[in-house]
C-alpha positions as CSV (number, residue, x, y, z in Angstrom):
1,X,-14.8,8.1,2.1
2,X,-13.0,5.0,0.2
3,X,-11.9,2.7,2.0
4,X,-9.5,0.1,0.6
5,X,-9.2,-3.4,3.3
6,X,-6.2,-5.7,2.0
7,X,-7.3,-9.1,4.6
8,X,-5.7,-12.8,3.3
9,X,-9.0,-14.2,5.8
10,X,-12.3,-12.9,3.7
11,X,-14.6,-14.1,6.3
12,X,-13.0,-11.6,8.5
13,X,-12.2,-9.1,5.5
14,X,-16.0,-9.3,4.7
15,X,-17.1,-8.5,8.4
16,X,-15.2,-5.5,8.5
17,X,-16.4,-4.5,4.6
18,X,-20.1,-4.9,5.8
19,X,-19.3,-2.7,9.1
20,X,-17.7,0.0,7.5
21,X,-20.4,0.2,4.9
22,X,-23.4,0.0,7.8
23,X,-21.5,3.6,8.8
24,X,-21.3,4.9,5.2
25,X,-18.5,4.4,4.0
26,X,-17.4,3.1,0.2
27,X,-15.5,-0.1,1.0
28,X,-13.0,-2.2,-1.8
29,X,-12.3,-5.3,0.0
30,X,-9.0,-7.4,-2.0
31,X,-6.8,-10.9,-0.2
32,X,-3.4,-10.5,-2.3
33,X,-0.4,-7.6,-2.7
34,X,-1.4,-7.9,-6.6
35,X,-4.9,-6.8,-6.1
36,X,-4.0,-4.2,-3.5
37,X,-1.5,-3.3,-6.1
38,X,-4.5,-2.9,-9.0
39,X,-7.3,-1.5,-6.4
40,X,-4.4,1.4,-5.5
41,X,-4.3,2.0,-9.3
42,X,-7.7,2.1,-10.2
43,X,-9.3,4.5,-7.1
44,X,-8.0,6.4,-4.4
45,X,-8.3,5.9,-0.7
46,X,-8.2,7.7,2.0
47,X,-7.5,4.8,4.5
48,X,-6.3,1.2,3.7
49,X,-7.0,-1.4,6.4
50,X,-4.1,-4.0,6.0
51,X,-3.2,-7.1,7.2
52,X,0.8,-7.6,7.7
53,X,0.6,-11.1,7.5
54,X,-0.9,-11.6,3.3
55,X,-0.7,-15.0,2.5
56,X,-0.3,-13.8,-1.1
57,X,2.2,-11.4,-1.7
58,X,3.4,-8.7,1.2
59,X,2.1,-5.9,3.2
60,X,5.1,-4.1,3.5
61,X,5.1,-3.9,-1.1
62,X,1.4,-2.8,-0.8
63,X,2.2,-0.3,1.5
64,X,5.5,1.1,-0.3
65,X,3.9,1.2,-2.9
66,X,0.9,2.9,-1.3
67,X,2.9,5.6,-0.3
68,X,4.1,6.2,-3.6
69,X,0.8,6.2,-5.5
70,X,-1.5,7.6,-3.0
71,X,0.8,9.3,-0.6
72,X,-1.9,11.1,1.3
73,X,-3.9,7.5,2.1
74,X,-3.2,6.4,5.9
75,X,-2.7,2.8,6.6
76,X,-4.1,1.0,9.7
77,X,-2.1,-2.5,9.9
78,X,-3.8,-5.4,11.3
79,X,-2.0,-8.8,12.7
80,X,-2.3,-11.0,15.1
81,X,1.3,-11.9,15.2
82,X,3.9,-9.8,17.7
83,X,5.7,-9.1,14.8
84,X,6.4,-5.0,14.6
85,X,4.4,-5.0,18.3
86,X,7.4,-2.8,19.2
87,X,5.9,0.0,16.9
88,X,9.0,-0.2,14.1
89,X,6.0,-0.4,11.8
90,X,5.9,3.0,11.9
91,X,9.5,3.8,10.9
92,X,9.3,1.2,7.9
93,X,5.9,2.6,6.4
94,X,5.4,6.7,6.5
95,X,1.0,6.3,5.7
96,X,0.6,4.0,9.1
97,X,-1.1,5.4,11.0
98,X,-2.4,2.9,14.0
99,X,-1.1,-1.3,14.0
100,X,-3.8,-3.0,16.0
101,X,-4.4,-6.6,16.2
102,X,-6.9,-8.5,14.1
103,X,-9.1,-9.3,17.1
104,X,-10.2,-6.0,17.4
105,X,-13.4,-5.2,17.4
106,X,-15.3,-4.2,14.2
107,X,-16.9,-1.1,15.5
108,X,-13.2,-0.1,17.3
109,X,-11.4,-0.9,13.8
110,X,-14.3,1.7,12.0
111,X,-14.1,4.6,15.0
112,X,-10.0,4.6,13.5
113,X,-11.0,4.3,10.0
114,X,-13.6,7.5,10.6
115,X,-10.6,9.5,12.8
116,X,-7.7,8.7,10.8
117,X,-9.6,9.5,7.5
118,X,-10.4,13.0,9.0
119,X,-6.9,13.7,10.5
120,X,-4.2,15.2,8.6
């Protein structure tokens, strides 16, 4: 499975990169809409772990355009803002999938990578 993470923080980017990995999975870790933007181009995904708060470029452009170029790859979005907490994420993106916040743990943010890869 190829996993795409779009995360502004690559410390924490990198921690979930090295998790998924450790359980197999082929992992494309990018900080900005325009490398999300060239990833999407280049490979397909089957899940894209994305932060909604990019401090270069927006979530919301990497996921429209997500849904356009690789309509069958689910989105988890990650924040840790309240922002969308009241699940209108969900109406403004058709790949999402699951919004958690970015304190979840790595293990927890793989087990909905592995299910939401295999669900369709």
């Amino acid at each position: 499975m190829h996993v795409l993470i779009v995360e502004s923080n690559p410390e924490l980017g990198t921690l979930w990169q090295r998790h998924l990995q450790r359980q197999g999975q082929q992992v494309t870790l990018v900080t900005s809409q325009e490398d999300a933007i060239l990833a999407l181009y280049r490979a397909e995904f089957e899940i894209i772990v994305l932060d909604l708060v990019l401090e270069q470029g927006s979530a919301l452009a990497v996921a429209d355009f997500a849904s356009y170029r690789r309509p069958d790859a689910r989105i988890i979005f990650v924040t840790n803002t309240t922002f969308f907490s009241d699940g209108s994420i969900f109406a403004h993106s058709p790949n999402a999938c699951a919004y958690v916040h970015g304190d979840t743990p790595p293990e927890d943010l793989a087990a909905m990578v592995e299910h939401y890869a295999t669900v369709r």
